[in-house]
C-alpha positions in Angstrom: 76.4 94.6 116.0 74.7 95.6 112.8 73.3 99.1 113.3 69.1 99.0 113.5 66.5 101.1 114.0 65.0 102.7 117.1 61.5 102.8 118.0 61.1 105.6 120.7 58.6 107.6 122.8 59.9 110.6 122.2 60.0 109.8 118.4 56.6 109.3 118.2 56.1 105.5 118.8 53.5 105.2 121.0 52.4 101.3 121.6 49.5 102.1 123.2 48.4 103.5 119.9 47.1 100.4 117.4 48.7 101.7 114.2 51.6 102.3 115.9 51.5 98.7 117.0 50.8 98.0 113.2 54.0 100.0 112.0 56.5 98.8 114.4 55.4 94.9 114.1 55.8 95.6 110.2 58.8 97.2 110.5 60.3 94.4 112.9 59.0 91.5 110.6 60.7 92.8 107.1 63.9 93.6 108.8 64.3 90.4 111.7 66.5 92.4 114.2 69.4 90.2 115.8 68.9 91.8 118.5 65.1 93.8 120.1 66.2 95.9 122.9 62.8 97.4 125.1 63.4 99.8 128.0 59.8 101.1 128.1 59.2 104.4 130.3 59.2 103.8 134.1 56.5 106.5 134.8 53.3 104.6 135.4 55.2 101.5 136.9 57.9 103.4 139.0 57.2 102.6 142.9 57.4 106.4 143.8 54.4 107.1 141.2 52.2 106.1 143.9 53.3 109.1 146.3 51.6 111.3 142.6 48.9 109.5 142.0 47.0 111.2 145.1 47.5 114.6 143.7 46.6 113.5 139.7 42.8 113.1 138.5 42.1 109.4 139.0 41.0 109.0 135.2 44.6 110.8 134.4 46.1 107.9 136.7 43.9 105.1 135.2 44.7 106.2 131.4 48.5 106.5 132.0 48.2 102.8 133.4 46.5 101.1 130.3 48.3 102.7 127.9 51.3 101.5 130.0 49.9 98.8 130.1 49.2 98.3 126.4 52.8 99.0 125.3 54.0 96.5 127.4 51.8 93.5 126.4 53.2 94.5 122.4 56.4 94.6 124.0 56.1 91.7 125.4 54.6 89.9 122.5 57.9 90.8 120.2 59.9 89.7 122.8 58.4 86.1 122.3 58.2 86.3 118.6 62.0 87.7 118.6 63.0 84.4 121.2 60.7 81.7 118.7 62.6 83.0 115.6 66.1 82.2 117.7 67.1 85.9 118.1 67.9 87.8 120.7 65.6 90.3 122.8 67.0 92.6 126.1 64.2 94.1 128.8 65.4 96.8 131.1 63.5 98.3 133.9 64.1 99.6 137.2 64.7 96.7 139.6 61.3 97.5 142.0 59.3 98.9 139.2 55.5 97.2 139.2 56.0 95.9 135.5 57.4 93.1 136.6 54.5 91.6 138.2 52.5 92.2 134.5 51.1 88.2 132.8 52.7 89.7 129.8 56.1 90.0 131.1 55.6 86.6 133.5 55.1 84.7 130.4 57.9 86.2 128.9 59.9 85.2 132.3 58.7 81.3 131.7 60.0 80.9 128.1 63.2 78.2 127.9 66.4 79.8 128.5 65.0 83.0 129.4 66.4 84.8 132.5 66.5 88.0 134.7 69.6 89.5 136.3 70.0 92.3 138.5 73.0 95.2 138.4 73.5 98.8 140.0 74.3 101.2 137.5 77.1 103.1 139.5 79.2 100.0 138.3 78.7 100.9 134.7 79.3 104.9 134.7 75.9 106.1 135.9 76.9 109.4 137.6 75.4 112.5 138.8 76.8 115.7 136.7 79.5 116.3 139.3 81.0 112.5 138.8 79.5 110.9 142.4 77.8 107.4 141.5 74.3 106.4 141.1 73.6 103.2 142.4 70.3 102.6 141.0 69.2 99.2 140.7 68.1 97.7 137.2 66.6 94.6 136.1 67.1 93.1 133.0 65.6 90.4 131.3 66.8 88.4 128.6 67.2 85.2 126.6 70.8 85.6 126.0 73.0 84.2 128.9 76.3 86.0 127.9 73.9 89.8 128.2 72.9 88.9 131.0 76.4 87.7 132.5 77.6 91.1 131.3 74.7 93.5 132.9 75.0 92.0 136.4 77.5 93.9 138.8 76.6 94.7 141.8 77.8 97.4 144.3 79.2 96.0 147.4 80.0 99.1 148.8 78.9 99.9 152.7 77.6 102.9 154.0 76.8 104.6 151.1 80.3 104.5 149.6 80.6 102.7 146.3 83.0 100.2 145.4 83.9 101.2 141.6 87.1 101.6 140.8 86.6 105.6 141.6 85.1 104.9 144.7 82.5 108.3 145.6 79.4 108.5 147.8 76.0 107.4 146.4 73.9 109.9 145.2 
């Protein structure tokens, strides 16, 4: 894969922000990436946020969701321009995280020979620092059928135990 560019939250791209929004759409329209790879942050859609959201301001609560909410509809819309121009886009997010259920990302979902699969990451290294296995479940979407054949192992491990190769108790 050619090497790209990386448009993160921690680098200062925030799409809730407009000329943000501006930049990056810019930016991904002179250079045409092959492939547009979104993991946006889990925080306002993971399902535990809800046990926090009782002990944060309810205006703090209702601002993290729209501008949540915000970078996922431009997301969204790259993802469709990235499928119309025949490339190749990749969505990652926690397999019971609320973004799902977003019109932006549905629409996404309804787009010809696009399609979600489901892996747990213990299968691909995920690990705690003393090497047992994370099993945390991850949903990807995608318009590319050989990704998504590639990011779906599952665990079939009982009990807790995991079934990779190194075997080890969930964590």
């Amino acid at each position: 894969i050619i090497p790209g560019f990386a448009l993160d939250l921690r680098n200062g791209w925030d799409f809730s922000v407009e000329s943000k929004r501006k930049e990056a759409r810019a930016k991904f329209d002179k250079e045409k990436p092959m492939f547009l790879i979104g993991c946006p942050p889990c925080t306002a859609f993971c399902s535990w946020q809800s046990l926090s959201e009782q002990r944060t301001p309810k205006e703090v609560v209702e601002e993290e969701k729209r501008a949540a909410k915000e970078h996922m509809k431009f997301v969204c819309e790259l993802y469709v321009a990235q499928h119309q121009a025949g490339r190749y886009f990749i969505h990652e997010h926690p397999e019971h995280a609320t973004s799902w259920n977003l019109d932006c990302v549905a629409q996404v979902q309804r787009l010809q020979h696009v399609s979600t699969t489901v892996c747990d990451q213990c299968q691909y290294g995920q690990e705690t620092d003393e090497g047992e296995p994370i099993k945390k479940g991850t949903k990807w979407l995608s318009n590319s059928a050989y990704v998504l054949k590639a990011l779906s192992q599952r665990c079939s491990g009982r009990e807790g135990r995991c079934s990779r190769e190194a075997g080890g108790k969930h964590k």
